[in-house]
NUKEPA-698771 format. One record per residue (C-alpha): x, y, z; residue number from 0; residue in one letter. Coordinates in Angstrom, 1 decimal. Example, Ala and Ser with C-alpha at 12.3 -4.5 7.8 and 13.67 -1.06 7.14 Angstrom:
SITE       px       py       pz   resi   resn
SITE     12.3     -4.5      7.8      0      a
SITE     13.7     -1.1      7.1      1      s
***
This chain:
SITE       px       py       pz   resi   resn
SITE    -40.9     37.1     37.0      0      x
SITE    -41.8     35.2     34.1      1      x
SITE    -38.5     36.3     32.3      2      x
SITE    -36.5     35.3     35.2      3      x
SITE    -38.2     31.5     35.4      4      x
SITE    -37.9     31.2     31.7      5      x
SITE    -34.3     32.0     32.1      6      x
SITE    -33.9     29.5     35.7      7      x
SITE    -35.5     27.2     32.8      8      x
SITE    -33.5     27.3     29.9      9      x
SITE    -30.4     27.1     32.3     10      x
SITE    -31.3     23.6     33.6     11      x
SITE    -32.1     23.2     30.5     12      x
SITE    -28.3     23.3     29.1     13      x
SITE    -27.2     21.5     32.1     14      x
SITE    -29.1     18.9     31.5     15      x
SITE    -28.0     18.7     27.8     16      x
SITE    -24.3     19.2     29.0     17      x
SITE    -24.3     16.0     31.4     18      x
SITE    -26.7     13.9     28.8     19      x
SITE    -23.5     14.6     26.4     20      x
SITE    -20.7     14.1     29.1     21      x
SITE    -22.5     10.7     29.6     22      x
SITE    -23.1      9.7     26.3     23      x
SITE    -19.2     10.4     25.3     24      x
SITE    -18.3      8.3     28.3     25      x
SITE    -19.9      5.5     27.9     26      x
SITE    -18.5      6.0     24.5     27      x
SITE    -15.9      5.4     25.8     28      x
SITE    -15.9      3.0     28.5     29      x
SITE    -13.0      0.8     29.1     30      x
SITE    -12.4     -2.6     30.6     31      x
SITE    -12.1     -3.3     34.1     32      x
SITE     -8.1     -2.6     35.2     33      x
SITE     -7.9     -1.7     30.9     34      x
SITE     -5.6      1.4     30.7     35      x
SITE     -4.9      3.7     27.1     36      x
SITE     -1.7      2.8     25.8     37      x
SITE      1.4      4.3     26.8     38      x
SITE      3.4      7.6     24.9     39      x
SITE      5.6     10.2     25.2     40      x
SITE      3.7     13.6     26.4     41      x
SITE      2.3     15.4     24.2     42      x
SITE      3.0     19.4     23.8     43      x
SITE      0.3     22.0     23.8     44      x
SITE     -1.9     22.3     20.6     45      x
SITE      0.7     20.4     18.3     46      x
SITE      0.8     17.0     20.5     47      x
SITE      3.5     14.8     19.6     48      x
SITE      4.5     16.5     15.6     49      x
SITE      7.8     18.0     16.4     50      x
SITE      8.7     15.0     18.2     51      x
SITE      8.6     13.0     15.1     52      x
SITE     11.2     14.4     13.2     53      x
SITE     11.5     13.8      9.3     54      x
SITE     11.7     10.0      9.3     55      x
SITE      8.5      9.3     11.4     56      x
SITE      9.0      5.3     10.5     57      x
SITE     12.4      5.8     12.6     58      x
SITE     10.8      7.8     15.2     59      x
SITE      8.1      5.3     15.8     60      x
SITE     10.3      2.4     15.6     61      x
SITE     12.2      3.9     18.6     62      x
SITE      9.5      4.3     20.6     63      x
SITE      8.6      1.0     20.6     64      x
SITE     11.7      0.0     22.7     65      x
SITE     10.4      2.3     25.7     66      x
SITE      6.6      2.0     25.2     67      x
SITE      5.9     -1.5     23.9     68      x
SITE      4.1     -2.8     20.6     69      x
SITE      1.3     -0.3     21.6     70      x
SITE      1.6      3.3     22.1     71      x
SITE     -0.1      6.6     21.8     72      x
SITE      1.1      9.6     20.6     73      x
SITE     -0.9     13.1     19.1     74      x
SITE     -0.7     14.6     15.7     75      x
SITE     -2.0     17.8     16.2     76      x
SITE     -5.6     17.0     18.0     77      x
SITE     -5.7     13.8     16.1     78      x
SITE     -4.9     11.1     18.5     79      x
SITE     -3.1      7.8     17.0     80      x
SITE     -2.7      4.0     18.3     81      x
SITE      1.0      3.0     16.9     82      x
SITE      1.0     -0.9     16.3     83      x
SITE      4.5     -2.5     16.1     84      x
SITE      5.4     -6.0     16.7     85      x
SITE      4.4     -8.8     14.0     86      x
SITE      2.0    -10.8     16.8     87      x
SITE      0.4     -8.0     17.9     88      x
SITE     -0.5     -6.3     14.6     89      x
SITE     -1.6     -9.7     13.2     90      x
SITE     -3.7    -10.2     16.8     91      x
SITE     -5.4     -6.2     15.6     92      x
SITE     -5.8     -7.2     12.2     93      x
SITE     -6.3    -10.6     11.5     94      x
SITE     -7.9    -12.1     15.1     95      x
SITE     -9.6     -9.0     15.6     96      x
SITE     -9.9     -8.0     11.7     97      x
SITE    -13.0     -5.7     12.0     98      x
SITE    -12.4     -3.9     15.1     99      x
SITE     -9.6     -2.3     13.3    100      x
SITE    -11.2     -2.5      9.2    101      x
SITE    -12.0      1.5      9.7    102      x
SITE    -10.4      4.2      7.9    103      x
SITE     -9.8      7.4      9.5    104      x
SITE    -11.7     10.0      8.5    105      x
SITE     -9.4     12.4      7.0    106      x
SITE    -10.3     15.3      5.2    107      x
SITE     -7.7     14.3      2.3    108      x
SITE     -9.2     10.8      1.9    109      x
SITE    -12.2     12.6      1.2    110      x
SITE    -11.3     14.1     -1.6    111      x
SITE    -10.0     10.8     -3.4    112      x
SITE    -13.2      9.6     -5.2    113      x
SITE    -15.3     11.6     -3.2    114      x
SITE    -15.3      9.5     -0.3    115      x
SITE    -15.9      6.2     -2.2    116      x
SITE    -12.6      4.7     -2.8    117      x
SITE    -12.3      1.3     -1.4    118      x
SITE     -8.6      2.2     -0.7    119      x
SITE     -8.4      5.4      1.3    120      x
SITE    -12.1      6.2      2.5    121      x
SITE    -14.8      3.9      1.8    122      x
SITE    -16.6      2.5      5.4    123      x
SITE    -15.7     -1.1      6.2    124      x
SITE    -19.3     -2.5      6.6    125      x
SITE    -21.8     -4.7      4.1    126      x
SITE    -20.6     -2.6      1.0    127      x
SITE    -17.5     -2.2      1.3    128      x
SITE    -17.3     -6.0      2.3    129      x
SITE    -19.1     -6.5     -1.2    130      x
SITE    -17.2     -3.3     -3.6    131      x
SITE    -13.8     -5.7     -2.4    132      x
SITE    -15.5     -9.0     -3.5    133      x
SITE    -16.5     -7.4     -6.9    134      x
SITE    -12.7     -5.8     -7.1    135      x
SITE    -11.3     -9.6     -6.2    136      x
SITE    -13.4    -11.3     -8.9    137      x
SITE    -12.6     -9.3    -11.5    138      x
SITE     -8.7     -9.7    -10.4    139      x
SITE     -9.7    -13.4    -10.5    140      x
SITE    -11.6    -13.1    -13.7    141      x
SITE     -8.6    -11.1    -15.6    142      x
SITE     -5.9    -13.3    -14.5    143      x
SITE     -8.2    -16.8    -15.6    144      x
SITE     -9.1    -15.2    -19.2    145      x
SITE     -7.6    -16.9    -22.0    146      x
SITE     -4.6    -16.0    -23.4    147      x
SITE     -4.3    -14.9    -27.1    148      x
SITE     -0.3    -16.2    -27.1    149      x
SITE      0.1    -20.5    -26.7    150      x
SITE      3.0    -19.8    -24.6    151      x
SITE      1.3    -18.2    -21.7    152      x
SITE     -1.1    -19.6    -19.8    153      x
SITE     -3.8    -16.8    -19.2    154      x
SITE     -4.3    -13.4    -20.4    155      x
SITE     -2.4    -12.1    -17.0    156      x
SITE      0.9    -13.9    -18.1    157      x
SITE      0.5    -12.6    -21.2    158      x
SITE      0.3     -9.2    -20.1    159      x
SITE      3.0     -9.1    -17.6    160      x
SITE      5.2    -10.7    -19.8    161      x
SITE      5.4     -8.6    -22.8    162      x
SITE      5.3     -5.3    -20.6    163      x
SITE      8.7     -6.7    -19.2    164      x
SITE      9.6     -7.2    -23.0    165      x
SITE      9.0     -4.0    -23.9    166      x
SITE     11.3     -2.9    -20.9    167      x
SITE     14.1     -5.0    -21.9    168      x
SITE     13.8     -3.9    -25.4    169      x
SITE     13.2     -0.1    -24.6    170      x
SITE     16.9     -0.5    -22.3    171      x
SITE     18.4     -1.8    -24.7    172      x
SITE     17.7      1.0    -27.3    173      x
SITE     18.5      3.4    -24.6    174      x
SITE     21.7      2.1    -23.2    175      x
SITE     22.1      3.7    -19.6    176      x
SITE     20.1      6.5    -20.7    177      x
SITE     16.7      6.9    -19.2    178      x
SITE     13.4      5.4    -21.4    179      x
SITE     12.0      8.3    -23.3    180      x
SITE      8.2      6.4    -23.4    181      x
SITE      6.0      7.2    -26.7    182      x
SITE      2.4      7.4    -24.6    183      x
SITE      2.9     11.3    -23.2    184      x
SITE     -0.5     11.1    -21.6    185      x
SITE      0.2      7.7    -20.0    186      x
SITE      3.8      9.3    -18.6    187      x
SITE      1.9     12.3    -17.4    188      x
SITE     -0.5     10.2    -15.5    189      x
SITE      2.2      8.2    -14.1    190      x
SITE      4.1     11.3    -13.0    191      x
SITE      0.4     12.3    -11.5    192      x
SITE      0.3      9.0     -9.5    193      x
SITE      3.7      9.9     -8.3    194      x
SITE      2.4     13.5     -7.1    195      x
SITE     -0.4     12.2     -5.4    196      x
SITE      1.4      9.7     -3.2    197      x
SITE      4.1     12.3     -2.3    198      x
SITE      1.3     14.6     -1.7    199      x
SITE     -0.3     12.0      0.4    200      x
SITE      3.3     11.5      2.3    201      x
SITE      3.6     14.9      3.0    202      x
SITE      0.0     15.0      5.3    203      x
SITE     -1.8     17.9      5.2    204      x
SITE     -2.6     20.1      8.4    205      x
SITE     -6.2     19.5      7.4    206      x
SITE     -6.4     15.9      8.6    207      x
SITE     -5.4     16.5     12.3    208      x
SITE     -6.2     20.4     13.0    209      x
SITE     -9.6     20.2     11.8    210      x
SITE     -9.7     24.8     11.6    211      x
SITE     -7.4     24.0      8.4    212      x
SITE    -10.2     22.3      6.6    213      x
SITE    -11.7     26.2      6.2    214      x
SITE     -8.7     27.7      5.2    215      x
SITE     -7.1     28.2      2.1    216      x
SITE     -4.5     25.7      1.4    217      x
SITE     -2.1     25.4     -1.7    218      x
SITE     -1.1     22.1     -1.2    219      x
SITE     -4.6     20.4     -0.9    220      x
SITE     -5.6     22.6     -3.7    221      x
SITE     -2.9     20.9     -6.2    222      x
SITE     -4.0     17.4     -4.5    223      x
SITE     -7.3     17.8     -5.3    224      x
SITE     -6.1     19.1     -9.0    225      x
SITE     -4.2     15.6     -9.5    226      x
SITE     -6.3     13.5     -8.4    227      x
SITE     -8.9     15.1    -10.6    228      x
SITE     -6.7     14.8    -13.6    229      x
SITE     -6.2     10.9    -12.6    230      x
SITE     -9.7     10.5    -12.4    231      x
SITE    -10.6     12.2    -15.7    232      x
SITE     -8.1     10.0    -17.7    233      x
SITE     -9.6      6.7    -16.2    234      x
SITE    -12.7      8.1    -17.1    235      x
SITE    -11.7      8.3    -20.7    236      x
SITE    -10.1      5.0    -20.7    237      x
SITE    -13.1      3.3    -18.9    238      x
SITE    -15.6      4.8    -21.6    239      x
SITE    -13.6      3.4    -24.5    240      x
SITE    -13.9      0.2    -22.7    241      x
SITE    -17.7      0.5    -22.6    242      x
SITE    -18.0      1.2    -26.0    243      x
SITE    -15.7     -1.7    -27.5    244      x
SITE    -16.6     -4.2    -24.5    245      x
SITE    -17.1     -7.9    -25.6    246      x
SITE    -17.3     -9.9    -22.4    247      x
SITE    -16.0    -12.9    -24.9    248      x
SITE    -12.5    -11.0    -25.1    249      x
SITE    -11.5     -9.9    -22.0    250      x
SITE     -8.5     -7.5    -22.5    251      x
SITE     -7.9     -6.1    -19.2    252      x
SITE     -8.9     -5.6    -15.5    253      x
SITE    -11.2     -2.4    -17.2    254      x
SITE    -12.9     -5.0    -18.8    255      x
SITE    -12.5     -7.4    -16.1    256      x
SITE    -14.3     -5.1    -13.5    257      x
SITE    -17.3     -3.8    -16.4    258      x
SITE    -18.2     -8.0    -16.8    259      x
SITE    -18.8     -8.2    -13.3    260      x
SITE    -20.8     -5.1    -13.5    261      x
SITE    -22.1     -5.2    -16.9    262      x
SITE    -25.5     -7.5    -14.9    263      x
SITE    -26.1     -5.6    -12.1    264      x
SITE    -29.6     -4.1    -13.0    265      x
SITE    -30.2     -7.4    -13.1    266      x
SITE    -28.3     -9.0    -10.2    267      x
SITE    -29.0     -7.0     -6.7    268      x
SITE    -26.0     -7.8     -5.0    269      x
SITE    -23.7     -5.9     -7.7    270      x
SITE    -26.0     -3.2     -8.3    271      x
SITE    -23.8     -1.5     -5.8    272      x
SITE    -21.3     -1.1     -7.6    273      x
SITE    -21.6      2.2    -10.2    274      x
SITE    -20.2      3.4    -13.4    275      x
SITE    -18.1      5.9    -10.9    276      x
SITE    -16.9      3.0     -8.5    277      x
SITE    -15.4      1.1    -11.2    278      x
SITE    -13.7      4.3    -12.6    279      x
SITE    -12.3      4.9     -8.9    280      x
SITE    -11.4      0.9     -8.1    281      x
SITE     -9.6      1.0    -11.5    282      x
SITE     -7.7      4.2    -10.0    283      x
SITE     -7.3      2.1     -6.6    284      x
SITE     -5.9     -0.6     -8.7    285      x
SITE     -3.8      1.1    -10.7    286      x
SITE     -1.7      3.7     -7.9    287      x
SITE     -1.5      1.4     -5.6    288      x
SITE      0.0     -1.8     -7.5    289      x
SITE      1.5      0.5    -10.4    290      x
SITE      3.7      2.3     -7.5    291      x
SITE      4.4     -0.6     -5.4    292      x
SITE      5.7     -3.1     -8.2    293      x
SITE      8.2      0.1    -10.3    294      x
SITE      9.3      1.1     -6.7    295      x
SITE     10.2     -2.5     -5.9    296      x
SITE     11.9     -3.0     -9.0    297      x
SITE     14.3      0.1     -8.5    298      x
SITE     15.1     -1.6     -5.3    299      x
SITE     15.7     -4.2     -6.9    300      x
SITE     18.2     -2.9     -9.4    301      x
SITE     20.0     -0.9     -6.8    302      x
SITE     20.1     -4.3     -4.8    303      x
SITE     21.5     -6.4     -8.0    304      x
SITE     24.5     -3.7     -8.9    305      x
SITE     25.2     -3.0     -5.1    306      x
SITE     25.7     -7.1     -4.6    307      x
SITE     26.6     -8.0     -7.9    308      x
SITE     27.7    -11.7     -6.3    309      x
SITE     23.8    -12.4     -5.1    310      x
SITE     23.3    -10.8     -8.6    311      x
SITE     25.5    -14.1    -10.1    312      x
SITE     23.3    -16.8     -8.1    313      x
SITE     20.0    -15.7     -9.4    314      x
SITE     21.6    -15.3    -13.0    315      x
SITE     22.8    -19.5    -12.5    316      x
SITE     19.1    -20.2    -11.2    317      x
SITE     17.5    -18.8    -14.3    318      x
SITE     19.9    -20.4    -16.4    319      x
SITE     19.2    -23.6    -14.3    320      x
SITE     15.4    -23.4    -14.4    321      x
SITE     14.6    -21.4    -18.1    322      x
SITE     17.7    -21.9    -20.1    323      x
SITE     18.4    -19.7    -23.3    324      x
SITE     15.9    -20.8    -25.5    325      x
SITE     12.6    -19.3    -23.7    326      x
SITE     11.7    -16.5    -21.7    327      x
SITE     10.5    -16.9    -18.1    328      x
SITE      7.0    -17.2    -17.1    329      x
SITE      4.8    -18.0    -13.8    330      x
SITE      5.5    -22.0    -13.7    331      x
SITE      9.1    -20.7    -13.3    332      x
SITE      8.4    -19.4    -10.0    333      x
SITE      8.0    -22.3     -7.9    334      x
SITE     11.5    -23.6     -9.0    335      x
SITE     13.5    -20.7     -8.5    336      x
SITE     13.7    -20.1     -4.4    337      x
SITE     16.6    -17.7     -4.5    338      x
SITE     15.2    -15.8     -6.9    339      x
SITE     12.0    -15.6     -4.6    340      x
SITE     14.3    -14.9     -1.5    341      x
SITE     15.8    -11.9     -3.1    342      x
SITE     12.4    -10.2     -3.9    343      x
SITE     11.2    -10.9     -0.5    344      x
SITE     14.7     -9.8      1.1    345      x
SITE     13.9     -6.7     -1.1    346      x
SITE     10.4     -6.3      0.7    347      x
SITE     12.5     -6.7      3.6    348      x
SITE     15.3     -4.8      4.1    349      x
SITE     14.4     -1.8      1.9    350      x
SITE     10.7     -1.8      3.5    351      x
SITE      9.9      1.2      1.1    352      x
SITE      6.4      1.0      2.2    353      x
SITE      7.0      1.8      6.0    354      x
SITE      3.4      2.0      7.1    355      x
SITE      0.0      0.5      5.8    356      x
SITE     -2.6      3.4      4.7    357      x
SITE     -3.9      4.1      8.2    358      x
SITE     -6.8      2.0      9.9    359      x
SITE     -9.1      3.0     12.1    360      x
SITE    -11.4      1.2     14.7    361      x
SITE    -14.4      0.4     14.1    362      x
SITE    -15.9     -0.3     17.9    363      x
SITE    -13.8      0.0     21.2    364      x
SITE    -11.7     -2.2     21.4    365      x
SITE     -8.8     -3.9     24.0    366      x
SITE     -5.4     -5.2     23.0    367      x
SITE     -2.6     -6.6     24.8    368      x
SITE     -4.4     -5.2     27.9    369      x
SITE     -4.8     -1.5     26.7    370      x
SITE     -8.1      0.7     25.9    371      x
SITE     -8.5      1.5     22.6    372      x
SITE    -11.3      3.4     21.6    373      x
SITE    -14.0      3.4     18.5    374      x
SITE    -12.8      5.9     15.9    375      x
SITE     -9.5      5.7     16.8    376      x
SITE     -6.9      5.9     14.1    377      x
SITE     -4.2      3.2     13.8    378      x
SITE     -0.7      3.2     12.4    379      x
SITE      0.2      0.1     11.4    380      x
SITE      4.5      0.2     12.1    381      x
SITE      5.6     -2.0      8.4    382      x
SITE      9.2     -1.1      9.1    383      x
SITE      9.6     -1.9     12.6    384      x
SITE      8.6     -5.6     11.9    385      x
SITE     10.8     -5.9      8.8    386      x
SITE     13.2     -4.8     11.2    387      x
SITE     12.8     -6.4     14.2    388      x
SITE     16.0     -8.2     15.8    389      x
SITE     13.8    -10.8     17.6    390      x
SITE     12.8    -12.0     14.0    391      x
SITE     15.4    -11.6     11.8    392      x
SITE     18.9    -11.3     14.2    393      x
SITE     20.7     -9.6     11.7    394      x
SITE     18.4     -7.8     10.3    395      x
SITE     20.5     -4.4      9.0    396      x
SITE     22.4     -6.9      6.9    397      x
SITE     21.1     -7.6      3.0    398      x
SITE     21.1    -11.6      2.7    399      x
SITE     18.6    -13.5      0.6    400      x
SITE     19.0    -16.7      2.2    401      x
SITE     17.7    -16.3      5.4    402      x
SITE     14.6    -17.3      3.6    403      x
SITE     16.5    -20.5      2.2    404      x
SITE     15.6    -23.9      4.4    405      x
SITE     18.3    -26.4      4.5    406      x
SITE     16.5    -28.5      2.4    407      x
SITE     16.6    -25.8     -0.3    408      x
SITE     13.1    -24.7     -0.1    409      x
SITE     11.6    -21.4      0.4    410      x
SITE     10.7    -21.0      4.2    411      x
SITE      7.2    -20.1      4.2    412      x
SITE      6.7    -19.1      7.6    413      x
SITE      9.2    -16.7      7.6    414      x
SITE      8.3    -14.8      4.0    415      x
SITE      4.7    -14.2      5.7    416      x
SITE      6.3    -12.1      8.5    417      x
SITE      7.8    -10.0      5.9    418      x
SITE      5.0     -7.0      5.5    419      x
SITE      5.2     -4.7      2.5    420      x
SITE      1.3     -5.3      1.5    421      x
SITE     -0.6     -5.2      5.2    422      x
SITE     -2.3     -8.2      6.3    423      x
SITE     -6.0     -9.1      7.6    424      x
SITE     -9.5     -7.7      6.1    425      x
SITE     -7.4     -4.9      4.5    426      x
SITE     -4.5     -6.8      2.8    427      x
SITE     -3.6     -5.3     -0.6    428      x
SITE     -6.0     -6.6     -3.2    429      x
SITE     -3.0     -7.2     -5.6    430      x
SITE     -0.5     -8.1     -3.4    431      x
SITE     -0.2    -12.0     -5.4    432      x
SITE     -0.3    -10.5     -9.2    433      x
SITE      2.3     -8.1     -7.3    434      x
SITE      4.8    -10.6     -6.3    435      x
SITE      4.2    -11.9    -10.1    436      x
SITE      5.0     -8.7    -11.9    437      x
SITE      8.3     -8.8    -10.0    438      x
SITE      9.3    -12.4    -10.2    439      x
SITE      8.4    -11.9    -14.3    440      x
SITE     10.4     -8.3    -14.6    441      x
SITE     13.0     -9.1    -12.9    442      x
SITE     14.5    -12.5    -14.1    443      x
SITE     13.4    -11.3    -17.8    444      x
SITE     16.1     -8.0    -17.4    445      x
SITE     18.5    -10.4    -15.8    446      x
SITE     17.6    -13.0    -18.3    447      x
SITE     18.6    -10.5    -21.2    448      x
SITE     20.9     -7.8    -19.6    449      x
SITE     23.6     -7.7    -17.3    450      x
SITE     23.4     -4.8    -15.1    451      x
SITE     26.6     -3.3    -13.0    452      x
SITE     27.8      0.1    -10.9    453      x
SITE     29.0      2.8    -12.9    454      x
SITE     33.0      3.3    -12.1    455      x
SITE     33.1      5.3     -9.1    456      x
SITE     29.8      5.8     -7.7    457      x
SITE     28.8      5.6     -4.3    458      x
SITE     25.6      3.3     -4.2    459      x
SITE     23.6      5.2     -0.7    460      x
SITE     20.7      2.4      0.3    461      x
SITE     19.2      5.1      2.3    462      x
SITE     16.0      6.4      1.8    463      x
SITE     13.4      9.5      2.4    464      x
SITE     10.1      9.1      4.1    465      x
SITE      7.1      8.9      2.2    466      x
SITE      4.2      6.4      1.5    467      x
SITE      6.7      4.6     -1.1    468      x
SITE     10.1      5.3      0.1    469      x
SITE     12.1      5.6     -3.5    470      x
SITE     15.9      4.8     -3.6    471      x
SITE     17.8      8.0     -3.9    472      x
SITE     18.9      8.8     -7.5    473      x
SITE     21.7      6.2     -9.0    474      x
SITE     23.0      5.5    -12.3    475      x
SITE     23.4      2.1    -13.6    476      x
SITE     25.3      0.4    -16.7    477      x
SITE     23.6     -2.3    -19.2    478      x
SITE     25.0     -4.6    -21.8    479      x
SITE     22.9     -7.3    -23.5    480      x
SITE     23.9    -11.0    -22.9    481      x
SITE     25.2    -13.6    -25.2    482      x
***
């Protein structure tokens, strides 16, 4: 008797548990009144929408959107993902309701970068993150306001830039059209790791939306986590070198930037949040992300240049106009030279090698444009599709710098900010100005000391393959110095 009412026990027991669940995920994820989840095609058993995809998911995506709107819904797997396209409605998600969507999904891969701590990939958005980015933008700030050790430039992040894109034009010109053999083999091998790690990234891993995988043997996590901790060891070195030889009167680098705003914080509560191992991992942050973005650009760039070679010829005439022979260019250059501006952002534009922004993730449930989303729900943010979009650009398949040239000559401001290679809102790029300098400085040095062309007879192909950073497929090019 006792065994039996124990048992009638224990079985309300779980029922009770069961409903006190059922109504905690519900109101979990309660909607608006007459709110519905955003549209998609059906998902198949067990794999949701994957095959669908294909191998050019930006494509996919971008296709979608003409059937389903600017928000849709599709299924990875068991992960389920909000698509944003559309420029209004991803700056309405990210900038009018910027921390409803500040989340990052939790991803197993993310994870493993900085063990869960990089400001980046996997770091919470809330009070510390809030602060981490703060210390990261000061230092930015604080590197790119030190004085310069040159008269000719006017901080130590002019100085910097410029004599890296010395060094290029100098290391060419040895070379000829042969590739630059670089003398820093570590430095290559870490920048061949950074490359491994994005494509790695690119690739997904069945980990992050079948959640079994995560127990599982798995090569290709395995070699992630291998790079990543090869990356992380070499910033380690570099960062303790700085810590040794650290004067916060000479400022030599964003290293050094980033230990000066630290170098207090036993003293100063607010930065004490910020360890020896965060500034390691927001110097990796730093470094990936801008170090891939600005090479990748730049190989646009030069397929761009020797593809047009007339657009090629009116940036040439604007740095003649604006620097002359007798100087090399620098940042006050920038403002003066619009089609020179236009063809970096047309560059952003029509090669859109960064498709998607690393994906977001909501924060709280959340409505937009009239649909359901809810908390923890992770976000693509469609890059490509807006870059793309006939209702903004009309031609928009076509390569033409001066759509961003007013009549009046002037660089149309309100049309470069639509262009979206660096995400906007509470997760913008950090870098995304010092970015847009590195190009501008790179770019009109080369052309400022080379002239680049097509080697006889090759095919230029402005296709690309999918990944985080889309890279032009392989193409030669030939230099010869100028007079």
């Amino acid at each position: 008797m006792y065994l039996e009412e124990i048992s009638h026990t224990a079985g309300v027991t779980l029922v009770l548990c069961v409903f006190a669940v059922l109504l905690l995920a519900l109101h979990g994820r309660r909607r608006e009144p007459g709110c519905s989840l955003p549209p998609g095609p059906t998902p198949w058993p067990l794999v949701g929408n994957l095959f669908q995809m294909g191998e050019e998911i930006h494509l996919s995506l971008t296709n979608l959107r003409v059937q389903y709107g600017d928000v849709i819904q599709i299924k990875m797997g068991s992960l389920v993902v909000v698509v944003l396209s559309g420029y209004s409605t991803i700056k309405e998600a990210l900038v009018r309701q910027g921390q409803a969507f500040a989340g990052r999904p939790d991803f197993f891969t993310f994870s493993a970068v900085a063990n869960g701590t990089s400001m980046t990939f996997s770091e919470k958005y809330g009070e510390a993150w809030v602060l981490h980015k703060k210390i990261c933008r000061n230092a930015l700030k604080t590197f790119s306001q030190a004085e310069s050790r040159d008269s000719n430039a006017s901080c130590l992040l002019e100085e910097c830039i410029c004599a890296e894109a010395v060094d290029m034009v100098e290391a060419l010109k040895k070379q000829g059209d042969e590739r630059y053999a670089h003398d820093d083999k570590e430095f290559l091998t870490i920048v061949n790791t950074n490359n491994e790690v994005l494509r790695l990234f690119a690739a997904g891993n069945l980990a992050d939306i079948f959640p079994i995988f995560r127990y599982l043997p798995s090569p290709s996590l395995r070699k992630l986590l291998q790079y990543i901790d090869r990356m992380n060891n070499f910033m380690e070195r570099n960062i303790t070198e700085h810590l040794i030889t650290f004067d916060r009167n000479c400022i030599r680098d964003i290293t050094d930037a980033l230990i000066a705003m630290c170098e207090d914080r036993q003293e100063d509560k607010e930065t004490a949040v910020l360890s020896n191992s965060q500034i390691i991992h927001s110097v990796v942050d730093i470094f990936g992300a801008g170090f891939d973005t600005v090479i990748t650009g730049l190989q646009w760039s030069l397929l761009y240049l020797i593809k047009f070679p007339d657009i090629q010829a009116k940036i040439l005439q604007e740095i003649e106009s604006q620097v002359g022979v007798n100087r090399l260019p620098q940042f006050k250059d920038k403002p003066n030279m619009p089609y020179t501006e236009a063809f970096i952002y047309e560059v952003f534009r029509h090669a859109s090698y960064m498709p998607f922004t690393i994906p977001h993730c909501t924060t709280d449930n959340v409505t937009l444009n009239g649909y359901f989303i809810p908390k923890d729900t992770c976000v693509f943010i469609n890059q490509y599709q807006v870059n793309h979009d006939m209702d903004i650009w009309g031609d928009a398949e076509a390569f033409r710098p001066e759509r961003f040239i007013t009549l009046s000559g002037h660089l149309n401001k309100k049309l470069t900010e639509k262009v979206m290679i660096f995400g906007i809102g509470i997760r913008r790029c950090l870098g995304d100005s010092f970015a847009r300098l590195e190009m501008f400085v790179f770019l009109t040095t080369l052309l400022h000391q080379l002239h680049i062309e097509n080697v006889p007879g090759q095919e230029l192909d402005l296709s690309s393959t999918f990944s985080l950073t889309m890279k032009p497929r392989p193409f030669q090019i030939k230099i010869s110095t100028r007079n």
